[in-house]
N, C-alpha and C positions, 0 to 999 in steps of 0.2 A: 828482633825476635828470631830465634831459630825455626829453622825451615821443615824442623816435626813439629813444632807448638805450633807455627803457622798455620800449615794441613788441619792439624786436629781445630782450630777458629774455626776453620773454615766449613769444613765437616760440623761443625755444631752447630753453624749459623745456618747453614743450608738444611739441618736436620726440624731446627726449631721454623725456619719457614715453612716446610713442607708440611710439619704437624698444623701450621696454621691455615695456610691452605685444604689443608682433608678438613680440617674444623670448620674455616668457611663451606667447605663442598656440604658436610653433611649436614653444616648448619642450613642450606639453604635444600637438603634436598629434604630435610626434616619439616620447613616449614612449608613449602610443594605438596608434600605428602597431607599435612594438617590443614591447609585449605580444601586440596581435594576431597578431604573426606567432608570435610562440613558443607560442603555445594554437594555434597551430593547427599548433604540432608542427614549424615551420621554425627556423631556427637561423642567423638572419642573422650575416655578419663583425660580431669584436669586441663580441657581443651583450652576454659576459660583462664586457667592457673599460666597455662602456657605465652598464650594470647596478653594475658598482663605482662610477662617478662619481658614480650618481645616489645611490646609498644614502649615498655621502662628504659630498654636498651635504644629504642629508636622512634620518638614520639611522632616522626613525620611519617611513619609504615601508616599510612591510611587505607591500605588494608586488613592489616591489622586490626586499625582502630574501629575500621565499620564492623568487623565479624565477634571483635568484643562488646561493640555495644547490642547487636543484633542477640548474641547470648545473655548481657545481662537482660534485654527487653524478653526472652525466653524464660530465663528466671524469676522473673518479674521483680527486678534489682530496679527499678524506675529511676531512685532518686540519682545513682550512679551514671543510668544510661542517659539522664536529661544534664546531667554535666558531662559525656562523654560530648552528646549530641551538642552540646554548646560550643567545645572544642572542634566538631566538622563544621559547625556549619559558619565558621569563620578562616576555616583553612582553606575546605573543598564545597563549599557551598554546593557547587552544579553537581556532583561526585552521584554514582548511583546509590553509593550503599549512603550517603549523607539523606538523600532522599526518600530512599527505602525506610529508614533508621526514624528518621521525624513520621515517616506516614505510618509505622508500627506502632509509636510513642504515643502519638494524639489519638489513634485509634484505641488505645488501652486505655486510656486519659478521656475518654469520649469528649473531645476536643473537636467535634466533629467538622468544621469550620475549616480549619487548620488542616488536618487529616486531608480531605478532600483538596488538599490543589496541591499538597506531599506527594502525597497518593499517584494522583494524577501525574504526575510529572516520574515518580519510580517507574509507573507502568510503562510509560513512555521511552526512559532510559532502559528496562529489562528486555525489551525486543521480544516482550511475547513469552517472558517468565509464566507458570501460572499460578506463581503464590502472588505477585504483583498484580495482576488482572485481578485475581480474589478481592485482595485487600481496598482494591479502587472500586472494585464494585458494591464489594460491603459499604465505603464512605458515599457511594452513590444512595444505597438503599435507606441510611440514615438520612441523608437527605432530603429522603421521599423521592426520588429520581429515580423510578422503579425501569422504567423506559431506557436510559440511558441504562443501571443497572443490566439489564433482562441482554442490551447486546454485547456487554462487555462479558456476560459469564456464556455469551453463545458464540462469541469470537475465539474464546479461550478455550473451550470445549471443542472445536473443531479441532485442534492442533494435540486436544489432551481430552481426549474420549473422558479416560475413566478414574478423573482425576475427582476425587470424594468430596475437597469442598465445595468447588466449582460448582456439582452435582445439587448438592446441599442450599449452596444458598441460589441457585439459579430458580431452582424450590420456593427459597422464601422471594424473591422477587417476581415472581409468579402469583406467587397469594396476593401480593400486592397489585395487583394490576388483576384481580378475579380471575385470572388463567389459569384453575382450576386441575382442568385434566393435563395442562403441560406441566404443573406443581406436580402432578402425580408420579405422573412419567418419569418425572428428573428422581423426585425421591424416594421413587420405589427400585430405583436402578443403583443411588445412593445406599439405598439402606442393605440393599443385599449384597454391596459391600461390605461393609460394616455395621452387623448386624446387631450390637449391639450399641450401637453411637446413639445414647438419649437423646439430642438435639434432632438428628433424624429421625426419630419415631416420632417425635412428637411433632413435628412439623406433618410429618406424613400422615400422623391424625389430625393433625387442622385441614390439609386438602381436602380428605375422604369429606371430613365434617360441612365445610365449605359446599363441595360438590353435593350434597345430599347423599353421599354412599355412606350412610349412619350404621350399619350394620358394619363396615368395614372400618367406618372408628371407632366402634367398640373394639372390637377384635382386637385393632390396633391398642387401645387404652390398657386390655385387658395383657396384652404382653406387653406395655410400659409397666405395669404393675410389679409385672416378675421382675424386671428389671432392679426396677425402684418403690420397693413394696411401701415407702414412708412418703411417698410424694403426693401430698393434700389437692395440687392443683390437679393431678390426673384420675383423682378420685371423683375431684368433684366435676368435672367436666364428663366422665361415664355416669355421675347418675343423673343428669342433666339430659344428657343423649338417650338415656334407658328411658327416663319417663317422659318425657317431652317430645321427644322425637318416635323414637320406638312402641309408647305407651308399655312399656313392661318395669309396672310400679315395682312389683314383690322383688325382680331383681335390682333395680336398682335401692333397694331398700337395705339388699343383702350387702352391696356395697357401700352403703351410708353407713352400717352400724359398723362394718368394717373402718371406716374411714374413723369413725369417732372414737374408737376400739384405741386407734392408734395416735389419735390426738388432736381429731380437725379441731377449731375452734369453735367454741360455743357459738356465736353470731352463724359462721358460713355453716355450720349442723343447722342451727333452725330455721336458715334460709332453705335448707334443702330439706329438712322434714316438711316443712311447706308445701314445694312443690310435691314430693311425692304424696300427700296426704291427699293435695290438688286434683293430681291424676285419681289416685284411687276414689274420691267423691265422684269427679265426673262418671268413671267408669259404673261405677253402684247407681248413679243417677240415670244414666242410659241405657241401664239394665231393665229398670224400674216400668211398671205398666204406667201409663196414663189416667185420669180420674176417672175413665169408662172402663176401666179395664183391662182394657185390649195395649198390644203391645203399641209401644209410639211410631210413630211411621218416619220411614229415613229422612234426613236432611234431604235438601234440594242435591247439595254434593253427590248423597248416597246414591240418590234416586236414579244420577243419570249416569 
């Protein structure tokens, strides 16, 4: 070979490495870059689209493979994400995101059985994550292990004040155990994060209702409504509270014909034209004089 063809080999070989080289750099600083943004809880385009190639080009990136199944269980892709998850938990069984991944999975699957010793063991590998605390707490409160629930969303909440689910379902593991005014506390502090998160308002109207502050789940019902002007169970639960609780038939009347207006069912209407009919009898009947005349004399309750 002459010794110009030579140089120009040579110069080409070393051109074509380098281009491969900057290709590995940017490949790896591309995929640096798309982890970070997903731990930190963003969800750039085509993350998933991405995320396929890389694991097509390299099945063993079980990185990879956990943050793609973690997105299809986001999409709720299940049948995908339960053969992804069949593929970790024969590679990397102990693996955090293999863990994390199964305790997502049966939790969506209410598998709750399963869930609960996945669960158990993410939170354990996350070192104080506080979607993992969540998610172990939630498989706790399925359980009915409201006790064990109530410390794990109070362990996590130390480290993550203001962190909405924690807030949220510390809330529902509170109703569970009658703890009432700490239900309150957690989901009135919840909700005025996210003020319009349904799941929190409505929970935060079972405390009130729970604790006997019935004027304050009204209140609360009454701005579920705005929210979700077609939701039968929030309807019927305010004319429940209105006559029963409150004794204010006429308004809860205005809300029954409302509720029917928009579609309750025949049954849960004439269960509830019942009770208000209930209310309003008694009320006409304790109005009403006695056979002498004279008005009736109070209950023993009233009297004292």
């Amino acid at each position: 070979m002459k010794p110009g063809v030579k140089i120009k080999a040579i110069v080409a070989a070393a051109l074509i490495a380098g281009a491969l080289l900057i290709a590995a750099y940017l490949g790896g600083v591309f995929q640096r870059d798309l982890f970070s943004q997903l731990e930190a809880e963003k969800r750039p385009r085509q993350a998933r689209a991405k995320l396929e190639k890389m694991t097509a080009q390299n099945p063993d990136d079980m990185r990879a493979q956990g943050w793609l199944l973690r997105l299809e269980l986001e999409d709720g892709d299940l049948q995908k994400a339960e053969q992804r998850l069949g593929l970790l938990l024969v590679k990397t069984p102990d693996h955090y995101f293999t863990q994390s991944g199964a305790c997502r999975l049966y939790l969506k699957k209410n598998m709750n059985a399963q869930a609960l010793r996945f669960c158990r063991r993410a939170h354990e590998l996350s070192e104080g994550d506080a979607r993992e605390a969540n998610h172990y707490g939630v498989a706790l409160v399925r359980a009915r292990r409201f006790y064990d629930a109530e410390k794990i969303f109070k362990e996590a909440l130390e480290a993550h004040p203001d962190d909405f689910m924690l807030l949220v379902n510390l809330g529902h593991a509170s109703l569970g155990l009658n703890k009432n005014d700490q239900a309150i506390v957690s989901l009135e502090k919840a909700c005025s994060l996210f003020p319009l998160d349904i799941t929190c308002r409505r929970n935060l109207a079972q405390a009130y209702y729970q604790a006997k502050r019935n004027a304050e789940a009204v209140a609360e019902l009454k701005e579920l409504i705005k929210l979700v002007p077609d939701d039968m169970t929030t309807y019927y639960n305010l004319v429940i509270i209105l006559a029963l609780e409150l004794d204010k038939p006429e308004e809860a009347r205005t809300y029954l014909r409302q509720a029917i207006e928009k579609g309750l069912e025949d049954q849960l209407a004439q269960n509830l034209v019942t009770v208000v009919e209930s209310v309003e009898q008694a009320g006409k009947a304790s109005e009403a004089p006695d056979e002498s005349g004279d008005p009736q004399p109070p209950s023993p309750e009233q009297a004292e």
